[in-house]
VOGU-3710 file (C-alpha; in Angstrom, 3 decimals, decimal comma):
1> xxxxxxxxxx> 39,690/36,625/46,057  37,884/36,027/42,622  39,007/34,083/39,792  37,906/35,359/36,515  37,474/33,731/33,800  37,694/35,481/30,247  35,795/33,141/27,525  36,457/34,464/24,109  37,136/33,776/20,220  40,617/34,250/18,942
11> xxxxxxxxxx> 39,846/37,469/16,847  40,330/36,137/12,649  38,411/37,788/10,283  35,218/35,804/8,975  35,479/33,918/12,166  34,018/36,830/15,067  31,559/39,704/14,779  29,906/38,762/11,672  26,909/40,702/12,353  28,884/43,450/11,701
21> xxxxxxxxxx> 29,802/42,952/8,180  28,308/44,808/6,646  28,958/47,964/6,879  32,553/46,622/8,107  34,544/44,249/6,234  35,650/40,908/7,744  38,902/41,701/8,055  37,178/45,627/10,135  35,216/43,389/12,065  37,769/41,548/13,208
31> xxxxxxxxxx> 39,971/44,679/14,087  37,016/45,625/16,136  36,755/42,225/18,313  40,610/42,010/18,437  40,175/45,688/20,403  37,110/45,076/22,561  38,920/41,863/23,856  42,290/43,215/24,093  40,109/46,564/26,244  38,877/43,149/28,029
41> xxxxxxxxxx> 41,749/41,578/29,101  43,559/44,647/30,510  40,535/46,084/32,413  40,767/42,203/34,394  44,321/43,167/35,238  42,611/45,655/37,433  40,337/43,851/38,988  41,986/42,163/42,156  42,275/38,305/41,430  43,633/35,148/42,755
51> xxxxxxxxxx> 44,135/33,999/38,886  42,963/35,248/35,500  42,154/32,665/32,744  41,728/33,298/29,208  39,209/30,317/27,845  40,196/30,666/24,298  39,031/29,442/21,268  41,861/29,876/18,460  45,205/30,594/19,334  46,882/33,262/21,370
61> xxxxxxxxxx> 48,673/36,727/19,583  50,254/39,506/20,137  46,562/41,353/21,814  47,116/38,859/24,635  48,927/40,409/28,013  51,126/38,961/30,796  48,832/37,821/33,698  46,703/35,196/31,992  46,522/31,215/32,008  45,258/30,151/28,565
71> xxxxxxxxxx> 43,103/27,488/28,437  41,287/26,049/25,189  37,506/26,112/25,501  35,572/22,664/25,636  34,036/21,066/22,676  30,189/21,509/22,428  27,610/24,001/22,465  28,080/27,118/24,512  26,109/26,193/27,808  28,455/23,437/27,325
81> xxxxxxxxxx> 31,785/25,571/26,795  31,365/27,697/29,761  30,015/25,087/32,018  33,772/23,591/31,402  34,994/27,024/32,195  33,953/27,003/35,481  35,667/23,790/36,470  39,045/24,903/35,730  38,383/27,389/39,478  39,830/26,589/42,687
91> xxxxxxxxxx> 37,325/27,070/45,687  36,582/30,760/46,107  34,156/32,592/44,034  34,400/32,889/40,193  33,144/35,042/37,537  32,788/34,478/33,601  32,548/37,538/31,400  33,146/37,085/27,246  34,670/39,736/25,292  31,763/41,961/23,463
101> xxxxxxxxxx> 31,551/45,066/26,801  34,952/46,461/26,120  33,152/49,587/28,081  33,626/47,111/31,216  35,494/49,490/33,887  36,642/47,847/37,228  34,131/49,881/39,222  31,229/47,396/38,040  32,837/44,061/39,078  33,249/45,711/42,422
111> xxxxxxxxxx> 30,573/44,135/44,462  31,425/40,192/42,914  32,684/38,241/45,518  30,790/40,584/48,443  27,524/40,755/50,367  27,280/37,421/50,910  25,812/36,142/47,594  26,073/32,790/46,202  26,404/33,486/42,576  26,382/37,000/39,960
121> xxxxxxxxxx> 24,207/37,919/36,989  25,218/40,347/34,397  21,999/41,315/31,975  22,723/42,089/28,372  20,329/44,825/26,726  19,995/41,930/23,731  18,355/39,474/26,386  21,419/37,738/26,795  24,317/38,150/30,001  27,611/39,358/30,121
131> xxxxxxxxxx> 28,752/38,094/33,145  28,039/35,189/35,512  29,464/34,085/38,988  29,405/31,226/41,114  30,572/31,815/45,182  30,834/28,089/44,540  32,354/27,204/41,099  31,486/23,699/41,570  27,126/24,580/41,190  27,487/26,285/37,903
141> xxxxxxxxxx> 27,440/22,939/35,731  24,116/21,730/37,019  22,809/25,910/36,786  24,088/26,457/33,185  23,787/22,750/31,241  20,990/23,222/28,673  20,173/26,735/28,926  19,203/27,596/25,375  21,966/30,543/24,154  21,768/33,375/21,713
151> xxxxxxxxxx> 18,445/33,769/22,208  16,408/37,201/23,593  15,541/35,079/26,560  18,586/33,498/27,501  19,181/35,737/30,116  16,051/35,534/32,160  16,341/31,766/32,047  19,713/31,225/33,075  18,876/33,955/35,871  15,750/32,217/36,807
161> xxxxxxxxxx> 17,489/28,561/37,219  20,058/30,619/39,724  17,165/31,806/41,863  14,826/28,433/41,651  17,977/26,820/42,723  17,680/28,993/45,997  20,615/31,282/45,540  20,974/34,332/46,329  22,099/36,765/43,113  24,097/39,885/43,394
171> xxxxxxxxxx> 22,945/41,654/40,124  25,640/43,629/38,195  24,255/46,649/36,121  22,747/46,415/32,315  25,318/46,322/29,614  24,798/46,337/26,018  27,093/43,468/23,759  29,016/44,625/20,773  26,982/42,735/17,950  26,376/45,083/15,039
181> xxxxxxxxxx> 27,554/48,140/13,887  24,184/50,474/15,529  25,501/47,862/18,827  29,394/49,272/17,852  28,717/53,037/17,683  26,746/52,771/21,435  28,632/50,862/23,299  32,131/52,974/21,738  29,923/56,295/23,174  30,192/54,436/27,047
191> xxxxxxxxxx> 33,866/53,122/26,920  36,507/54,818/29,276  39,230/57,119/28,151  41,941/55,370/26,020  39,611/52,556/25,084  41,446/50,668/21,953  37,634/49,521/20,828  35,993/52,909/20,797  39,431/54,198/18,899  39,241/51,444/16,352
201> xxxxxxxxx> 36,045/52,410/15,836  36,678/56,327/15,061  39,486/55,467/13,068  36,934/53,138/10,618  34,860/56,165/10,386  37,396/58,318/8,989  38,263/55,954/6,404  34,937/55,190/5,053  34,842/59,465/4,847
//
């Protein structure tokens, strides 16, 4: 079985989603991350695991559910950060997802871990991914180490130094991150029934009314 690997930012205003403010306040924006991760966290307690880890930067609160290890996230940049992610995995396949698709369902980490791949790529529509796995853990240092981030083409590069490395990529469908509010209103349109983010999100509107 998989172990997945949550890598996220402890949700305090001024500190995540800036890019949304404005139209949202810090203290919205941060209501807003604290949902899409806590939508996160409890769609990975329904994906079969061997263990769930929560590679956190900031502290744990009440958003966090049974079922996870917490583990602080490395010092560095973020090639860095979830290069150190990878070694806290046993043998077995692994997969890293952060915490901006809150319309993540279960159904589209179905084929990680299958079809005899050696590592997963989730695109982001911003040129970035949302998810990455390793059938060996142990290769993702070398395959993620200086792979510039936050950039339109970080995506096709990290997905290029999988394939150039000769392994063979299961590719998991297009997602769009939650990064400002136009990002927000889309991505609340695709989340599942009873999804806290795409609630949040309505109940802003109403206020601003």
């Amino acid at each position: 079985m998989t172990t997945l690997l949550v890598i996220a930012k402890e949700p305090v205003p001024g500190r995540v989603k800036t890019r949304l403010t404005p139209p949202y306040t810090p203290r919205e924006a941060a209501t807003l991350a604290e949902a899409a991760l806590t939508d996160t966290l409890h769609t990975m307690l329904r994906v079969p695991a061997r263990r769930r880890i929560l590679v956190l930067d900031g502290t744990p609160g009440p958003w966090l559910p049974p079922g996870f290890a917490v583990v602080p996230q490395a010092s560095g940049g973020f090639d860095e950060r979830i290069a150190a992610a990878f070694t806290l995995c046993d043998d077995g396949p692994a997969l890293l997802i952060g915490m901006d698709t809150p319309q993540l369902t279960p159904d589209l980490l179905a084929a990680v871990g299958r079809g005899g791949h050696d590592a997963w790529f989730g695109p982001a529509a911003d040129g970035g991914f949302w998810a990455l796995g390793f059938a060996d853990p142990a290769r993702a240092g070398a395959l993620v180490r200086g792979v510039p981030m936050s950039t339109d083409r970080t995506g096709a590069i990290q997905r290029r130094r999988l394939t150039e490395a000769g392994l063979s990529v299961g590719d998991l469908p297009l997602l769009r991150d939650v990064d400002t509010a136009a990002d927000a209103a889309s991505v609340a349109a695709c989340c599942p029934p009873g999804s806290r983010f795409a609630s949040g999100l309505a109940r802003l509107a109403e206020f601003a009314r």
